[in-house]
PARO-386243 format. One record per residue (C-alpha): residue number from 1; residue in one letter; z negated, y, x; chain. Coordinates in steps of 0.05 Angstrom, whole numbers. Each point is the difference from the previous one (the first is absolute). Example, Ala and Ser with C-alpha at 12.3 -4.5 7.8 and 13.67 -1.06 7.14 Angstrom:
// residues 2
+-----+-----+--------+--------+--------+-------+
!   n ! res !     c3 !     c2 !     c1 ! chain !
+-----+-----+--------+--------+--------+-------+
!   1 !   A !   -156 !    -90 !    246 !     A !
!   2 !   S !     13 !     69 !     27 !     A !
+-----+-----+--------+--------+--------+-------+
//
This chain:
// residues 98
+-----+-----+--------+--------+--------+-------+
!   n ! res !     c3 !     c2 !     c1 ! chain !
+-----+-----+--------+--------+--------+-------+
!   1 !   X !   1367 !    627 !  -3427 !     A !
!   2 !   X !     32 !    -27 !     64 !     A !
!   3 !   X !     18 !     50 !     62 !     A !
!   4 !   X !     69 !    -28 !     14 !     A !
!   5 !   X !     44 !    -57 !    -31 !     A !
!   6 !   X !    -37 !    -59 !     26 !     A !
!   7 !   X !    -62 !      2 !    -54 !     A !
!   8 !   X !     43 !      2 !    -59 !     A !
!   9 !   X !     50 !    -52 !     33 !     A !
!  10 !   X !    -57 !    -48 !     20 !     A !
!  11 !   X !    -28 !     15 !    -81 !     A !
!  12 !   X !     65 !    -30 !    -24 !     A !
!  13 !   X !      5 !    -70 !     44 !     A !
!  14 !   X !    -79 !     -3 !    -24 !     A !
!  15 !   X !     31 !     11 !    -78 !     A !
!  16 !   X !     49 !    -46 !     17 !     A !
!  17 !   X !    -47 !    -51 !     25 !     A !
!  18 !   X !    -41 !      5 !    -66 !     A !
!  19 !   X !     55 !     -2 !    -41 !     A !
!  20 !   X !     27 !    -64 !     29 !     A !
!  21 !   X !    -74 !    -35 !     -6 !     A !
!  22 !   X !    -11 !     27 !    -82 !     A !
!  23 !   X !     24 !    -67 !    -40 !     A !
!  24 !   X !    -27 !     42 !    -61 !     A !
!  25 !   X !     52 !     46 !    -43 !     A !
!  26 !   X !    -39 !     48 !    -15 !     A !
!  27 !   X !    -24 !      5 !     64 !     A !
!  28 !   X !     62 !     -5 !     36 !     A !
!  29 !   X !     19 !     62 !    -43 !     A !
!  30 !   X !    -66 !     46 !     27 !     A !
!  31 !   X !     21 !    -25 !     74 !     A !
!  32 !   X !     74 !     16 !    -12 !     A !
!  33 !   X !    -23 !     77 !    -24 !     A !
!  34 !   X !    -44 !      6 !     65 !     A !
!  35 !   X !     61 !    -20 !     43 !     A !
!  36 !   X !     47 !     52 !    -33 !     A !
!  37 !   X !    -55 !     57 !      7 !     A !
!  38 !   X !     -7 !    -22 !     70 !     A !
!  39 !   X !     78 !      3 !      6 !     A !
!  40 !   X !      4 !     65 !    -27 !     A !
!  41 !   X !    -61 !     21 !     49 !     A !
!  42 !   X !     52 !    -24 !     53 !     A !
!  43 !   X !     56 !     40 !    -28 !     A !
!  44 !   X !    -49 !     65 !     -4 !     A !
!  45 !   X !    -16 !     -7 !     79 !     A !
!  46 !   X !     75 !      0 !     11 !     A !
!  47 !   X !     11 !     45 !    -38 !     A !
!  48 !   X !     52 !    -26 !    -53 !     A !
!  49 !   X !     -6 !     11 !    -71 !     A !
!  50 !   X !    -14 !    -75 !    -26 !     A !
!  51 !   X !     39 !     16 !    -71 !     A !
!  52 !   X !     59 !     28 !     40 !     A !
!  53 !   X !     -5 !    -75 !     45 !     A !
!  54 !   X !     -7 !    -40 !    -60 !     A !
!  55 !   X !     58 !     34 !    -36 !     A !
!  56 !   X !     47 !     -5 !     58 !     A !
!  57 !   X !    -21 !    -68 !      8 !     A !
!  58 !   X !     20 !    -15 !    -74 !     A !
!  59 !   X !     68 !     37 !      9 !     A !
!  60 !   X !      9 !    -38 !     58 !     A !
!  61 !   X !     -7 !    -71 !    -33 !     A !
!  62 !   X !     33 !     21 !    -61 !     A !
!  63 !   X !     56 !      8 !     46 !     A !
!  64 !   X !     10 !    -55 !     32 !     A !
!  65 !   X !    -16 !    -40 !    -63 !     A !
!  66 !   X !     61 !     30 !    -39 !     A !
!  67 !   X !     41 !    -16 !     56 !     A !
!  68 !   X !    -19 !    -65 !      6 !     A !
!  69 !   X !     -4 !    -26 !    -69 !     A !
!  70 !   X !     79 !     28 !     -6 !     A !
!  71 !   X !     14 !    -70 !     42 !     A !
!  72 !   X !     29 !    -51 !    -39 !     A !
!  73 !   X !    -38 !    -52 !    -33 !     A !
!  74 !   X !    -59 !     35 !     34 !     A !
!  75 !   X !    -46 !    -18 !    -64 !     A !
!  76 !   X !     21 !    -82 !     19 !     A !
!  77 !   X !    -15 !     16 !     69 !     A !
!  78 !   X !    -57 !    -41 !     37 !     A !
!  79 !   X !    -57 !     51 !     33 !     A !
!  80 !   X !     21 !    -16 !     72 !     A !
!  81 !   X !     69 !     32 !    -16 !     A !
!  82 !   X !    -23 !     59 !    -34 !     A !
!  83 !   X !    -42 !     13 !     60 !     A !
!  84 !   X !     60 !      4 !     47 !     A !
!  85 !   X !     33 !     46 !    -54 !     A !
!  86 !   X !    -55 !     46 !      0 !     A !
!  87 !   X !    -17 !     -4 !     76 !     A !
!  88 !   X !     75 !     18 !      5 !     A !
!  89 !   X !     -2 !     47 !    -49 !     A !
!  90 !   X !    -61 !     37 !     49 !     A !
!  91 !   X !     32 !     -4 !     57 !     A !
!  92 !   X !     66 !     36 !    -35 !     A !
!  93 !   X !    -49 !     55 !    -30 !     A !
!  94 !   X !    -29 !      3 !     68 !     A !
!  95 !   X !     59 !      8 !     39 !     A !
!  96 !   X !     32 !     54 !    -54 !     A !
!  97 !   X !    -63 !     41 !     11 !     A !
!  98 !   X !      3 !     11 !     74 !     A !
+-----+-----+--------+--------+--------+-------+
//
């Protein structure tokens, strides 16, 4: 265990790092379990509850996808314009939240 948020922050650019480097699939899924431990390490020293995070987070993106995808022809739509609808569609949630 780490004393403050720095261990388990550095543990998750080094998961990161060894994630990027795996070229094998199974592999690349035992790296991608050590870098969501480490994550929820990171949530634990900061004391957030990582299921509460990761269900917000899923809320969140559910969200803006529903509003987005009501655009029409959005399913026709190239990827560079459904990124502007969705980075609009954060900025809205954003600015409804404050």
């Amino acid at each position: 265990d780490w004393p403050d948020v720095a261990g388990p922050r550095a543990k998750i650019d080094e998961e990161l790092a060894e994630l990027d480097a795996e070229t094998d699939h199974d592999r690349k899924l035992d790296e991608l379990g050590d870098l969501l431990f480490a994550v929820v390490n990171l949530a634990r020293h900061l004391n957030v509850e990582p299921e509460t995070a990761l269900r917000e987070a899923n809320r969140k993106f559910e969200r803006r996808f529903r509003a987005i995808e009501q655009e029409p022809g959005f399913a026709d739509m190239p990827l560079d314009q459904k990124e502007e609808l969705w980075v609009r569609a954060k900025r809205a949630q954003a600015d409804s939240s404050a």
